[in-house]
N, C-alpha and C positions, 0 to 999 in steps of 0.2 A: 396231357398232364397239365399246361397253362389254362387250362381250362374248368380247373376239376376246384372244390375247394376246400380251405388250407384244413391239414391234419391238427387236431385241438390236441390237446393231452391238462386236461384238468385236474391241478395238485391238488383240488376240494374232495378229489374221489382217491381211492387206491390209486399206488407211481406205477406205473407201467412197466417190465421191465427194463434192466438197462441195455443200449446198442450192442450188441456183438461187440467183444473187441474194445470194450470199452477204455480211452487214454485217460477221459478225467475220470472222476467219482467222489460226487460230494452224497454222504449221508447225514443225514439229523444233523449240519453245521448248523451252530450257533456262535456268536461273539458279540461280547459286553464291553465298553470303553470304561472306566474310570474317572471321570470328570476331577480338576482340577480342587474341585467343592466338597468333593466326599458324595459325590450322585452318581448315578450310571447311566449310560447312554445304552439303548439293547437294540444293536447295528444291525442281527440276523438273529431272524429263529426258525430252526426245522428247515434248512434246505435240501434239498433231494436234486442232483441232474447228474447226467450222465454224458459226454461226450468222446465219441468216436473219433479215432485217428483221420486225421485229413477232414474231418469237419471244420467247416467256420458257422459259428455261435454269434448273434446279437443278444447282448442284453440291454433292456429299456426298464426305466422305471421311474417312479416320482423323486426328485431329490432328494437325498439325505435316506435313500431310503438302501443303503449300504450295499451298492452297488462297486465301488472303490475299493469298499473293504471284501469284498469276495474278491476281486482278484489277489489285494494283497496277500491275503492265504494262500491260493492257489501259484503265488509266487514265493513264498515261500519268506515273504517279507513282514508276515504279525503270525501270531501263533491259533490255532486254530482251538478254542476252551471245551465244546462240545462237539460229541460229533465226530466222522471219519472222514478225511481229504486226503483221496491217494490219485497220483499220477502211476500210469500201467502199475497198476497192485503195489506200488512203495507208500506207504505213506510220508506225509510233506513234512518234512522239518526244518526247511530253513532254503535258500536259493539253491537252484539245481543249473547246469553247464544246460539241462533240457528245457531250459523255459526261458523267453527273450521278454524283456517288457519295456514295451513304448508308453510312455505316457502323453497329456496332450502339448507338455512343451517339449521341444525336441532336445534341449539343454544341453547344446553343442558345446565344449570347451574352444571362445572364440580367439584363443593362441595357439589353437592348433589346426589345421590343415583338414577338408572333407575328410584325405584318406584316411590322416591320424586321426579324426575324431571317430572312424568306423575301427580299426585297429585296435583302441584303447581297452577296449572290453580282454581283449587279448593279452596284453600288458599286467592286467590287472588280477586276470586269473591265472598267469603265471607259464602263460604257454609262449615261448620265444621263436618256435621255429615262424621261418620266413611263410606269411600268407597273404605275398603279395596277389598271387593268381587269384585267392577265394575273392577277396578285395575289387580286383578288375571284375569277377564276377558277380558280386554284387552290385555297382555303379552301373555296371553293363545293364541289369535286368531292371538296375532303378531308376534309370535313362540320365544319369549322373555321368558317364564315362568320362566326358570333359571336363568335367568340375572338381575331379581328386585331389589339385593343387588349390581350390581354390578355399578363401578364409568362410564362416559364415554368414560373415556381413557381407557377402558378395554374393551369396546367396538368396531366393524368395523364401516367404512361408511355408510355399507347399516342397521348396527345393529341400527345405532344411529337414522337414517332416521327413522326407524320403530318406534322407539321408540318416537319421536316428532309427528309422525301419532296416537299412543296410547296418547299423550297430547293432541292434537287436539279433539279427540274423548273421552276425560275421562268425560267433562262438556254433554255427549251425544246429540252433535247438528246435528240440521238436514241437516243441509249443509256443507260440506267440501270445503274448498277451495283452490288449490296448486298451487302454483307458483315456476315449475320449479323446483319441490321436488329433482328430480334424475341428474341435469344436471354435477354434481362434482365427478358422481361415474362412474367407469372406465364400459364400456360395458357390460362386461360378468353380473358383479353387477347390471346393472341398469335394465338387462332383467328380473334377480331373482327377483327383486324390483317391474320389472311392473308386473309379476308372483301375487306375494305377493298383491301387490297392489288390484289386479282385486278381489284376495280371500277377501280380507277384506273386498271389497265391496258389492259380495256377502254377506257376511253374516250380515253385518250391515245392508244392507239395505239406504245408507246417499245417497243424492242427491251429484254428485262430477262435479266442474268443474276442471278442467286442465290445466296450459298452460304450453306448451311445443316446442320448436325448430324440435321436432325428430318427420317425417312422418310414422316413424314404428312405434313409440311407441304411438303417437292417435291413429293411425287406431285398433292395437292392445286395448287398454284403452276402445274406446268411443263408444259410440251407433251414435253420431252423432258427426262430424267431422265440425268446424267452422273456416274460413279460413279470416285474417281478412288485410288491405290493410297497405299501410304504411303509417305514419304519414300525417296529421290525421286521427287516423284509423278507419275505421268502420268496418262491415261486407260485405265480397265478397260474399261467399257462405257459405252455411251449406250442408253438405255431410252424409245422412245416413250411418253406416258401414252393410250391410248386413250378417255378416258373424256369427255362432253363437256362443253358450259361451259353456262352457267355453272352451277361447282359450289359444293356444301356439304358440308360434313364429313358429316353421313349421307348426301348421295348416292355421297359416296366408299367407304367402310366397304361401302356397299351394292352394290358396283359387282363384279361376278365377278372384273374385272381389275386389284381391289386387290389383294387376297393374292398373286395371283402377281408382280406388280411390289414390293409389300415382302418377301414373299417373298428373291427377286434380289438387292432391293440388302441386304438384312442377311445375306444369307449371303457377299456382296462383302466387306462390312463386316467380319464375322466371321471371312475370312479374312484380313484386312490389319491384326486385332488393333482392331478398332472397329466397336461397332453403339451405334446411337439407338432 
């Protein structure tokens, strides 16, 4: 299979069916901003994808080229003007108990405590019973277990990240969603991070999409690779990763079906005026 290479799916031609089982489902989205001036800003038009339970998704693309604003949707955080966005056949109206969302600061309240800062989400949606055990199991899986008591200043960048991953998931939703989690943290850190990341994902089992600047770190992350144009953006391609799991940054580098999938997406990049 690491050998073979990546599966294309060209939004230029007819969408290809959706997955089996399909958890997300964007059709014909579109959304316009309103500019301050009496102008409009046209953030998406015509996006078409589909995403499978327990899939993890990367999306790349040129800046500004409304990448931020698909998840928002899909979080249930702006309103969706054209177009259908349904999670398992509901359509999105507004935040769901089933969707977690990280964003790239981890924007821990630093008066309170790791564990109260993972708990809060719990607080807030009105659920009181005791979850202390789900808590110890989150720390646990996010190699935090020591650090429950401790403030966020006492924390690293990549500790604190972890830690806003363990909030997203304490309401135990079926979907993750990250924008740009690792983009603040120096190299060496963001590779532990995508490390880290891929583990948690094994074990949870959550459906995750991605967005990210860095062609290592999709292809590393994703099952399928989504490469998306510039303002207005829609989808170019979707790009299988072939390669199997669990990986590490030199099984990938070393993998015949890197170069040709970065390859792909930086020559995408490069023509919609943005490569990483």
């Amino acid at each position: 299979m690491a050998d073979s290479m990546p599966l294309v799916l060209d939004h230029g031609e007819p969408m290809s069916p959706a997955p089996t089982q399909s958890l997300i489902t964007l059709r014909g989205v579109a959304k316009t901003y309103r500019t301050a001036f009496g102008g409009e800003v046209h953030a998406l038009a015509g996006v078409d994808l589909a995403i499978g339970e327990g899939e993890f998704v990367c999306v790349v693309g040129p800046s500004g080229c409304g990448k931020s604003t698909l998840l928002r949707l899909l979080a249930g955080l702006d309103d969706c003007e054209e177009g259908t966005l349904s999670l398992d056949g509901t359509t999105v109206t507004g935040p769901s108990s089933d969707v977690g969302v990280v964003f790239q600061a981890a924007n821990l309240l630093p008066w309170l405590t790791v564990r109260e800062n993972i708990r809060l989400p719990l607080r807030v949606g009105g659920r009181h019973r005791p979850a202390e055990a789900r808590i110890d199991d989150l720390l646990g899986i996010a190699g935090l277990r020591d650090f429950g008591e401790r403030y966020p200043y006492e924390l690293s960048g990549g500790m604190q990240q972890r830690a806003g991953i363990c909030r997203a998931l304490v309401r135990d939703p079926r979907i993750l969603l990250m924008d740009e989690p690792f983009g603040a943290l120096d190299a060496l850190t963001r590779e532990r991070m995508n490390s880290e990341l891929q583990r948690i994902w094994q074990v949870s089992g959550k459906t995750v999409l991605l967005i990210t600047h860095s062609i290592s770190e999709a292809i590393f992350l994703a099952d399928r690779v989504v490469v998306m144009s510039a303002r207005p953006g829609r989808i170019l391609r979707e790009l299988a990763v072939p390669i199997p799991r669990p990986r590490s940054f030199d099984t990938i580098v070393s993998s015949p079906a890197y170069p040709a999938l970065a390859r792909e997406i930086r020559a995408l990049l490069n023509a919609e005026g943005d490569a990483t």
